[in-house]
C-alpha positions in Angstrom: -0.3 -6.0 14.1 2.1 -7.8 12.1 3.6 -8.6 9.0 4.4 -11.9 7.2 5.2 -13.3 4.3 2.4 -13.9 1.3 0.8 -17.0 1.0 -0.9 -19.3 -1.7 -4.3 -18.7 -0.2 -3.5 -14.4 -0.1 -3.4 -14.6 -4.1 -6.9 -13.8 -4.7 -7.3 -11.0 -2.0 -3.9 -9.1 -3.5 -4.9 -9.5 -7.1 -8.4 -7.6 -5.9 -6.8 -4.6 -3.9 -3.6 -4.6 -6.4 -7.0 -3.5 -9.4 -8.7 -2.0 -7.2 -5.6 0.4 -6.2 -4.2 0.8 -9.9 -1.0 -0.7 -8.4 1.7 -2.6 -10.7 0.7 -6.0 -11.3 3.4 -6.9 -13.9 4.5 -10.4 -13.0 2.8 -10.9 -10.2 3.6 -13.8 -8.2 2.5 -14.1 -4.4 5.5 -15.2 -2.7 7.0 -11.9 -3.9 4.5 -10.2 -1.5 4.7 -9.4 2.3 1.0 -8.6 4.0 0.4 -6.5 6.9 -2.0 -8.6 9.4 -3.7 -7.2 12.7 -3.6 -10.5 14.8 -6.8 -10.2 16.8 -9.0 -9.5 13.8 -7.1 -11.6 11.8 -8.0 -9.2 8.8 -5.3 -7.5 6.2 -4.2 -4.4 6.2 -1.6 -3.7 3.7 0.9 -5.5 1.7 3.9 -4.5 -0.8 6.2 -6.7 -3.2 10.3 -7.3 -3.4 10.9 -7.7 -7.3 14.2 -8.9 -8.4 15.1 -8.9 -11.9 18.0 -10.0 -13.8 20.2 -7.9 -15.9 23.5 -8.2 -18.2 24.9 -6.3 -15.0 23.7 -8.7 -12.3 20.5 -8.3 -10.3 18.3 -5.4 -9.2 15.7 -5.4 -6.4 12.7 -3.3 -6.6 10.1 -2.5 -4.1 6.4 -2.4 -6.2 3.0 -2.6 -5.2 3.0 -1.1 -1.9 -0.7 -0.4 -1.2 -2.5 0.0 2.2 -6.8 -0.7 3.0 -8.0 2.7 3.2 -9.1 2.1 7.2 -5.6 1.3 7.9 -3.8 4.6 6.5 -2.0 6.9 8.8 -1.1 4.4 11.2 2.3 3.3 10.6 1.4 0.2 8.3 3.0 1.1 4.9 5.8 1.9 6.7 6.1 -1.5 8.3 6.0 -3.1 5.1 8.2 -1.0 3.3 10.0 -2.3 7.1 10.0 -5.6 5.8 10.5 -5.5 2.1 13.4 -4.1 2.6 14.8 -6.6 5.2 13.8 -9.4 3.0 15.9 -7.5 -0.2 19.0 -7.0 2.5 18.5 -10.7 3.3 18.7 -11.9 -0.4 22.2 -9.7 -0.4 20.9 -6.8 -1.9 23.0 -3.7 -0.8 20.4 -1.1 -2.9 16.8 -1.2 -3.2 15.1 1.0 -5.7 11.6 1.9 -6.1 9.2 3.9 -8.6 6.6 6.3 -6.6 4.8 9.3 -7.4 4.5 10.3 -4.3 8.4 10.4 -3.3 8.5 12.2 0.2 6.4 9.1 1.5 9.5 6.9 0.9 12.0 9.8 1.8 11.4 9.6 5.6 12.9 6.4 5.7 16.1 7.3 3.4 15.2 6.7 0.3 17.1 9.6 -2.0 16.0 11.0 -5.3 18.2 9.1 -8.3 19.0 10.8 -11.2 17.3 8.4 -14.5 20.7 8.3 -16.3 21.8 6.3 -13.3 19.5 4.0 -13.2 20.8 0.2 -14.2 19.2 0.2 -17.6 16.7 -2.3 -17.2 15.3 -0.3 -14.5 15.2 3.3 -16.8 13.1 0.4 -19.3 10.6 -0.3 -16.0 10.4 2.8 -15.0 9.3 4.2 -18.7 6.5 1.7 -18.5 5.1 2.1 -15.6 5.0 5.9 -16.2 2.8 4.8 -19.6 1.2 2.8 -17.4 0.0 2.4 -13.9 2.0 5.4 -12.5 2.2 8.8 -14.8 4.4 10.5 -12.4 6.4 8.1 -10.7 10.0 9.0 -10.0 12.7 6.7 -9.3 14.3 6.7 -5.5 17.0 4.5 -3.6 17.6 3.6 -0.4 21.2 1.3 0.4 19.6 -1.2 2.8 21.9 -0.1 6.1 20.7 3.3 5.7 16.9 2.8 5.7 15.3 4.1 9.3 12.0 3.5 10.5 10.5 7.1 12.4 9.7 5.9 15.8 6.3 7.9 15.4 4.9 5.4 13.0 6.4 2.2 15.1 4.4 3.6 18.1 1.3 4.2 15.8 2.1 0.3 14.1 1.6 -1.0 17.6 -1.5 0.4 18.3 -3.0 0.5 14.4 -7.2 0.3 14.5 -9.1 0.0 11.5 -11.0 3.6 11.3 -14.6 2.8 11.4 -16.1 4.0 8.4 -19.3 6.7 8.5 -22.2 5.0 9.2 -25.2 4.9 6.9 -27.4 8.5 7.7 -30.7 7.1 8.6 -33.7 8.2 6.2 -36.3 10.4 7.4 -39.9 11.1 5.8 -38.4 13.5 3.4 -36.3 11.3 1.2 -39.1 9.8 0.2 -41.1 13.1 -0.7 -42.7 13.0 2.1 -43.7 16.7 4.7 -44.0 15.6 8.1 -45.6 18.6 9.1 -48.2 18.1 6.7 -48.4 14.2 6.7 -51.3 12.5 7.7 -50.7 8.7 8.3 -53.3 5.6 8.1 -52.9 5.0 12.3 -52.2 9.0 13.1 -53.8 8.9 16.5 -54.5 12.8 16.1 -52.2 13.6 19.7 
């Protein structure tokens, strides 16, 4: 299991999961986008986005549209790509990265602290407010300075080992969901045993 940067031929896959997980789409653009890959399968299992946007006080980074594949929860691959988005925002020379969550003790295991709205740069108190009318009621904005973030060694050991989780398997049909009493049943080649 890995993860790597977006590319051109991704863009179709993460607009599908982006609607089908209700996640922020709001100028998407796939080079923005880091996807979690298990190499021997070679299939996708999670992805997330850096957004940068410019403000009369200089630039802010946000991390949006972190989503995982169902199968691939609980095993340490959101965290890896939260991992990632955040080395590529310390990379760029970002010293803070913000994000917008409405489930906040996710993010909170890796440092990410609570930020009070008023402190927000004030573009980001304007993204915020839409994507609570939008796409996330009850998000709340968090912060994490990039030399403070910390991955839990529990989900780097699960990372390393992450398995799709087979999902249930069909039930098989018997007689009587088709209105049918096998005790009472008589059928054309019944061999009367």
């Amino acid at each position: 299991m890995y993860v790597r940067d977006a590319r051109n031929r991704d863009e179709a896959w993460l607009l599908d999961h982006i609607e089908e997980m209700g996640l922020d789409e709001v100028g998407f653009r796939s080079r923005d986008y880091v996807i979690a890959v298990d190499e021997k399968a070679n299939e996708r299992a999670g992805f997330g986005r850096v957004r940068v946007d410019k403000t009369d006080d200089g630039e802010v980074c946000e991390l949006t549209s972190l989503g995982v594949l169902e199968e691939w929860r609980g095993q340490g691959v959101g965290a890896h790509v939260v991992e990632r988005l955040v080395q590529t925002a310390s990379d760029e020379g970002f010293e803070v990265v913000y994000a917008f969550i409405d489930e906040p003790d996710y993010l909170r295991q890796f440092g990410f602290e609570r930020v009070d709205v008023a402190q927000l740069p004030e573009h980001l108190r304007e993204r915020l407010m839409k994507k609570q009318d939008t796409v996330t009621p009850g998000a709340v904005p968090l912060r994490v300075e990039v030399d403070r973030f910390r991955m839990p060694q529990r989900l780097r050991r699960a990372f390393k080992g992450a398995t799709p989780e087979e999902e249930d398997a069909e039930p098989q049909e018997g007689p009587e969901d088709f209105g049918i009493d096998p005790d009472e049943a008589t059928y054309k080649y019944d061999t009367g045993d």
